[in-house]
N, C-alpha and C positions, 0 to 999 in steps of 0.2 A: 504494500500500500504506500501509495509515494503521498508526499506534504508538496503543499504548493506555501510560497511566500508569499505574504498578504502586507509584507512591511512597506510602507506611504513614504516613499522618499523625502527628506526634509526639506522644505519650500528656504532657498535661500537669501537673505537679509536684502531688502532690494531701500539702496539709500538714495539718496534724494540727489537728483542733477550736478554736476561739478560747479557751476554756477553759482546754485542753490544754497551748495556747501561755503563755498566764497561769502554768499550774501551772512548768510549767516556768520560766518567766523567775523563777518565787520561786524555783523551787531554785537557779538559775543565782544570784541573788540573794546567796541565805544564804549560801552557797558563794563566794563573790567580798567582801561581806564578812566573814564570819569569817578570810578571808585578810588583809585590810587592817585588822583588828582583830589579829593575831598581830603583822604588821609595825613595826603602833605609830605613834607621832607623831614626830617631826622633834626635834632639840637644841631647839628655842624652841618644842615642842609645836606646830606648822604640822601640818596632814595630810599624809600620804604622798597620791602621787600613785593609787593605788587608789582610796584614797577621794576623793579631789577629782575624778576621773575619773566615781566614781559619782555622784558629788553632782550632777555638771553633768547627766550624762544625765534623772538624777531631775527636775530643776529646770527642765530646758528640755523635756520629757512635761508635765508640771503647767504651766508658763507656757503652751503652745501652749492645753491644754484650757482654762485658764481665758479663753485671750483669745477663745476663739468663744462660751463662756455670755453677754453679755451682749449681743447680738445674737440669739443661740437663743435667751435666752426672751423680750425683748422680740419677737420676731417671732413667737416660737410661739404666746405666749399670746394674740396681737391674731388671728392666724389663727385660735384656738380659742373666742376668743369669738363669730367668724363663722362658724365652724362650729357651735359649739351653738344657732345658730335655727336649727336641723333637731331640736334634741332639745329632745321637748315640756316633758320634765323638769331640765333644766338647772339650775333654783333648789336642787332638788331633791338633783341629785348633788352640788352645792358644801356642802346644808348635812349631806348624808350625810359626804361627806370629812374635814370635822372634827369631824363626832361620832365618826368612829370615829380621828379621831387622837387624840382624849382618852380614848377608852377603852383602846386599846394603852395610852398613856402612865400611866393611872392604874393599869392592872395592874400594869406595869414599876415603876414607882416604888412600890409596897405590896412587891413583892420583894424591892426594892432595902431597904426600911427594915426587912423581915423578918431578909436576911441579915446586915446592920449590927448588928442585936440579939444575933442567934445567935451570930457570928463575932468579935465585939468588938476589931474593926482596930484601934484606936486604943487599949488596953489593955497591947497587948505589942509596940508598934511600937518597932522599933531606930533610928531616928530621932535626931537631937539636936536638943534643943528651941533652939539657935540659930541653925538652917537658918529658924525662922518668918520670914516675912517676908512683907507685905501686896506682891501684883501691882501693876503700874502701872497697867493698866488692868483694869475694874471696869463691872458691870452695874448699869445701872439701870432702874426701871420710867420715870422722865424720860426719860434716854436712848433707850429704848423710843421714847416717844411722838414724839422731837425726832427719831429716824431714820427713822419712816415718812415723812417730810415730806420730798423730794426737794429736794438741795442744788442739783441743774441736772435739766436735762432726762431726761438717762438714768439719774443716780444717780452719776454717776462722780467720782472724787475721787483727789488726789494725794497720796500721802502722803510727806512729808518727815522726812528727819531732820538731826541735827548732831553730827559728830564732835568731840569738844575732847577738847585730852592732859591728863597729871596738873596741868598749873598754870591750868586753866579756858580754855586759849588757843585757837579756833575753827581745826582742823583740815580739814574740810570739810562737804559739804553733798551729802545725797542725796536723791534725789525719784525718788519708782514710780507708776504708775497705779495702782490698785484700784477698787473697784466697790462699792454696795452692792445686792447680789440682790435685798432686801425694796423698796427703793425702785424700782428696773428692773421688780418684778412692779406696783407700785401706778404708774407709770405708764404700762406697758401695758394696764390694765385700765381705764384712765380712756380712753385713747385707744380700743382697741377700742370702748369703751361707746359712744363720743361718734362711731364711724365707724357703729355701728347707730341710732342716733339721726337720723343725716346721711340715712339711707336710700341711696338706688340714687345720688346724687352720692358716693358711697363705695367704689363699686364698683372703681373703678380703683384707686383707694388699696388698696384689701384684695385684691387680685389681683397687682397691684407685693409687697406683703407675702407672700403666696403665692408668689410667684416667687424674691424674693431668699432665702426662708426653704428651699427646695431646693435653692439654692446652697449655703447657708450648711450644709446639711447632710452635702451632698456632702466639703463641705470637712473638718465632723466628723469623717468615719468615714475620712479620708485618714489623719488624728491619728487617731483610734482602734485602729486598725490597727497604731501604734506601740507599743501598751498592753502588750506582751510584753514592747518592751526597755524601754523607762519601767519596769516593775515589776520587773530587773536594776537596774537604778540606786536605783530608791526603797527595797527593801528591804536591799541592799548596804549603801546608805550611812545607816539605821536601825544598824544591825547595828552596824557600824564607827563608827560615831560614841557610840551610847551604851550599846552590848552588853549584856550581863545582868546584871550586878554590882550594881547597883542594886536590884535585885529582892529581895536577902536582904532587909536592912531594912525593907522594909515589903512583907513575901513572904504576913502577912496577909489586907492591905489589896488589893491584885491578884490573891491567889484571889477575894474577896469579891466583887470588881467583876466577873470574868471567869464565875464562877461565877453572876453576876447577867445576865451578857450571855446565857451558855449555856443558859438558861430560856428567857430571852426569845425567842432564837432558835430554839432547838429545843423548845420545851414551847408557850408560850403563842401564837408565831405558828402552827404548826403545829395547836393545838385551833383556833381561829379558821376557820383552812382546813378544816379536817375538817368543823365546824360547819355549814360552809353547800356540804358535797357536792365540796369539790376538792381534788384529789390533793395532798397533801403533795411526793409527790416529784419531779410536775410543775411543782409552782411552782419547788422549788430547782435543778431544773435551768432552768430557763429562767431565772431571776435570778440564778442563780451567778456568772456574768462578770462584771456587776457588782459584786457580793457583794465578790469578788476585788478587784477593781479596790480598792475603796473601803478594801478591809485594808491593802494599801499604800500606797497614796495618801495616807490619811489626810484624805479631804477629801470630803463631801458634794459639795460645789456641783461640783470637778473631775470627780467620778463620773455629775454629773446627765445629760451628754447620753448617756452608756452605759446609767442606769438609764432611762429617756425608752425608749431604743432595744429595751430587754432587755421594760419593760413594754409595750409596743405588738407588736413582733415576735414577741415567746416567749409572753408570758400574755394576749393576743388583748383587750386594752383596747384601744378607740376609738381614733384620735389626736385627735379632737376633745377629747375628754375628758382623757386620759390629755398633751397637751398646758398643761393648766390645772393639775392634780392635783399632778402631779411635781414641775414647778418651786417649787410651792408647798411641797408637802412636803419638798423639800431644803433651807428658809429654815426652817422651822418643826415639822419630824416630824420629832423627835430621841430615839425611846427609849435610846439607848445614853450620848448627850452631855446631855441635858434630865431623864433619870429616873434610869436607874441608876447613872452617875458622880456627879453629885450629891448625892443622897441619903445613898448610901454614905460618901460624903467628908463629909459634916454632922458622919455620928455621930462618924467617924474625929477629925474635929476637937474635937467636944465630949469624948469620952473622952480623944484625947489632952491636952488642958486640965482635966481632971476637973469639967467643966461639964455639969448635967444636963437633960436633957430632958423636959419634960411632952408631955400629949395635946396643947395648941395648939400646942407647936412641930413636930409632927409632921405636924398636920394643914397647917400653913404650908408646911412641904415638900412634902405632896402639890401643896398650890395652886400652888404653882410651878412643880413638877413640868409636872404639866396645863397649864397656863397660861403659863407666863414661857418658855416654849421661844421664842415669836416675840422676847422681848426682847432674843436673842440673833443673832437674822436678822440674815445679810451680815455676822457677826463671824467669826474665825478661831478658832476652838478655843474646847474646852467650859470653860476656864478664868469667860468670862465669865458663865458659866451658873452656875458655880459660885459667883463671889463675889457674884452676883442672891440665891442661897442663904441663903448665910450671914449676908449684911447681913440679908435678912427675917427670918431667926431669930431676928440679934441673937449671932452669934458669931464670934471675933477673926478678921478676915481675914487675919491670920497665919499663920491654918494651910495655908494655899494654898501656902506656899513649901515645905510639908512634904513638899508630894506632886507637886512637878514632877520630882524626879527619875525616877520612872517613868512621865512623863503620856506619854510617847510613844510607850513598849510600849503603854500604856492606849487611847492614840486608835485604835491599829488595831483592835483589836475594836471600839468604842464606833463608829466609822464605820461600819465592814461592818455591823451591828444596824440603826446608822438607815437605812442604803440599802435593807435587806432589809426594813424598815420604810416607806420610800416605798413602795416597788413592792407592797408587801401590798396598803393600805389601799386604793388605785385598783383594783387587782384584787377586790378582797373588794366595794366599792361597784359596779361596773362590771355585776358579777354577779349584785348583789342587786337591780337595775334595768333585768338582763334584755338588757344590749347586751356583754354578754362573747362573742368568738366561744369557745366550749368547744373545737370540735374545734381549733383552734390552741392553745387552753391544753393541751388533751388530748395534742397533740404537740407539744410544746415542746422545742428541739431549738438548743440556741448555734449550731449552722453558721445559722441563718433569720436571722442576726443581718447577713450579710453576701448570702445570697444570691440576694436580687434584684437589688442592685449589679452582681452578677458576668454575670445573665442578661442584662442589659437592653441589651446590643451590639445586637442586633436587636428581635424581638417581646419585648414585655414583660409577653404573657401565657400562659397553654398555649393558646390556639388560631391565634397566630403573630399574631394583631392589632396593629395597632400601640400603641404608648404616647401614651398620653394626657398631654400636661407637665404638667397640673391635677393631675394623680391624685398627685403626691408630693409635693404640699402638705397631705396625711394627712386627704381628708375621709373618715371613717365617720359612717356614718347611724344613729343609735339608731330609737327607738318602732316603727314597725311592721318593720322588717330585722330587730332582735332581735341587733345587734352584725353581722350577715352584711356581709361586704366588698363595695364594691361592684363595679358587674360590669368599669366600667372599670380598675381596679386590678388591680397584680398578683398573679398567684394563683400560691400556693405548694403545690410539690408535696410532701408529707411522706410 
């Protein structure tokens, strides 16, 4: 007499949108610290342990993601360079991709000097003009030129410092790794260039590269996946560290900005889309995650392998393409930190010194605008954009000290603009060149963001096939496919 199993498989845990998860971890966020904002600081002003609690979670989210970028793009972009000899147009979409990051940039920055005009930040700013104080560090177009030029191999660099107490006495000594992004992309692109050159003795090299760069992504979206609770920490200890009170004083000068972001975001990149036939509100939902991400974060380059991930998987760009694009655009496509904070801070600076402005200073800021974003590649915050600025202008880099006390409510929108500004410009080119897959931008949906991952236990396609290891080194085929996935890859059910 045989038994039959009657056991009900256990239904498993189905959690809420990546999105979702995001939204939530800001609320959890604000909420945790405005708590350790009420609590306060310590007899010697130390933080309460809330905030130091958040700070660390924040800190060690950001240290993880940035320690995989410089490996993602150097491996991406060497991968993408050997994927676009399948695209006949490849010269083509590089010089499409910055034409149109000057065009976003040159709209945003005419807004930015629009609203400056209107709003007159610097007229009625509650400021004291004793806070001026020239940054220690400082943009230049030299600078510029001296940082494309690779200090080693990868770009990588130590950065040290020196504690000394009040009588100049040397206290201690610290040293961080960092990175420069712009120099990791210009020696990837020499290397790839030089493994197509090499011909089929290259082959193994750029398969080695294909291989580890599926690792290395794998390992990504492990840290990705944390992005909920990172964004608990990173915007708790925003909150708690430098709250709102800063905002009166110069409550101006951050409508002006924020109000310049809010165009950007919602008027001008949205005509663009409409422009050339695609949904406005498929793109934000497919880029939103990152969008997110990048408000609290505060950080391009730590958003890049989300936004990479958001424009390939949601808005249906190549990864050949969309490999090259992105990287590039989180070094160099900055409407938010390049156009509209800048501009806006000139006027604030010249007003608030009763210093005035003609048509060539005006027109000097657009140049900039447009132009000087790269000179700011692989730096941290748009401060150095800013003093690129003012130095071209010719106005006191003083006023820079004016406006740090809100620059950090200001970085979150000014991130989230530029990231939503990567992910455009590749979408919008991708499109106009005929290898966008439509029906996946047409259903763009943040769960696609994780789940091929989640399928790939067994068949990694819907017809139970096996996976192909090649296939997740992200070749798509442009010119005659027209963006269509290929057939050994996997295909997503929407």
């Amino acid at each position: 007499m045989s038994t039959t199993s009657t056991t009900t498989p256990g239904r498993r845990l189905r959690l809420p949108s990546f999105g979702t998860q995001i939204l939530i971890g800001l609320v959890a966020g604000v909420l945790l610290g405005w708590i350790a904002l009420e609590i306060g600081t310590g007899a010697e002003e130390e933080p309460n342990a809330l905030t130091t609690t958040l700070d660390t979670i924040g800190s060690v989210f950001i240290g993880l993601l940035r320690a995989i970028v410089p490996p993602l793009v150097f491996l991406a972009i060497i991968t993408s360079i050997a994927n676009l000899r399948g695209i006949a147009n490849a010269a083509r979409l590089a010089a499409q991709t910055l034409v149109w990051f000057a065009i976003t940039a040159l709209v945003s920055v005419l807004i930015a000097i629009g609203l400056g005009l209107a709003l007159q930040p610097g007229s009625n700013a509650g400021v004291d003009a004793s806070q001026a104080e020239a940054p220690g560090r400082q943009g230049s177009w030299l600078g510029f030129l001296e940082g494309i030029v690779p200090a080693n191999f990868l770009g990588l660099e130590i950065n040290a410092g020196v504690q000394t107490a009040a009588d100049g006495a040397v206290e201690g000594v610290s040293a961080s790794p960092g990175f420069n992004v712009l120099q990791i992309i210009v020696v990837a692109l020499v290397v790839g260039i030089a493994a197509l050159k090499v011909g089929e003795k290259a082959d193994p090299f750029l398969s080695v590269s294909a291989s580890v760069l599926a690792v290395v992504q794998k390992v990504l979206w492990w840290v990705i996946r944390l992005a909920p609770i990172g964004t608990v920490g990173l915007i708790g200890n925003a909150i708690a560290t430098y709250g709102w009170s800063s905002i009166a004083s110069l409550g101006t000068f951050v409508l002006a900005i924020y109000i310049g972001l809010a165009l950007v975001l919602l008027v001008v990149y949205p005509v663009v889309l409409k422009s050339h036939g695609l949904s406005v509100s498929r793109y934000f939902r497919g880029a939103w995650p990152a969008i997110q991400l990048a408000f609290v974060s505060r950080s391009s380059i730590g958003t890049l392998p989300l936004t990479q991930r958001v424009t390939e998987r949601n808005l249906g760009v190549p990864r050949a393409y969309s490999s090259f694009a992105v990287p590039l655009g989180a070094t160099t496509k900055m409407d938010g930190c390049a156009a509209i904070y800048p501009a806006i801070s000139a006027i604030f600076v010249a007003q608030f010194f009763g210093l005035s402005l003609g048509i060539t200073d005006y027109l000097l800021i657009v140049f900039v605008s447009v132009v000087g974003s790269a000179a700011t590649a692989g730096m941290t915050g748009a401060t150095v954009m800013l003093t690129l600025t003012l130095s071209t202008v010719g106005l006191p880099l003083e006023g820079v000290g004016l406006l740090l006390a809100v620059d950090p409510i200001l970085d979150m929108g000014r991130t989230a603009v530029n990231v939503a500004g990567q992910a455009l410009v590749p979408t919008v080119v991708a499109h106009r060149e005929g290898i966008l897959d439509r029906a996946q931008y047409d259903a763009a949906d943040a769960e696609d963001l994780f789940r091929d991952d989640e399928d790939r236990g067994g068949a990694d396609s819907a017809d139970g096939s096996a996976p192909d290891p090649a296939s997740d080194a992200g070749d798509r085929r442009g010119g005659d496919d027209h963006g269509r996935r290929d057939e050994d890859r996997s295909v997503l059910v929407h």
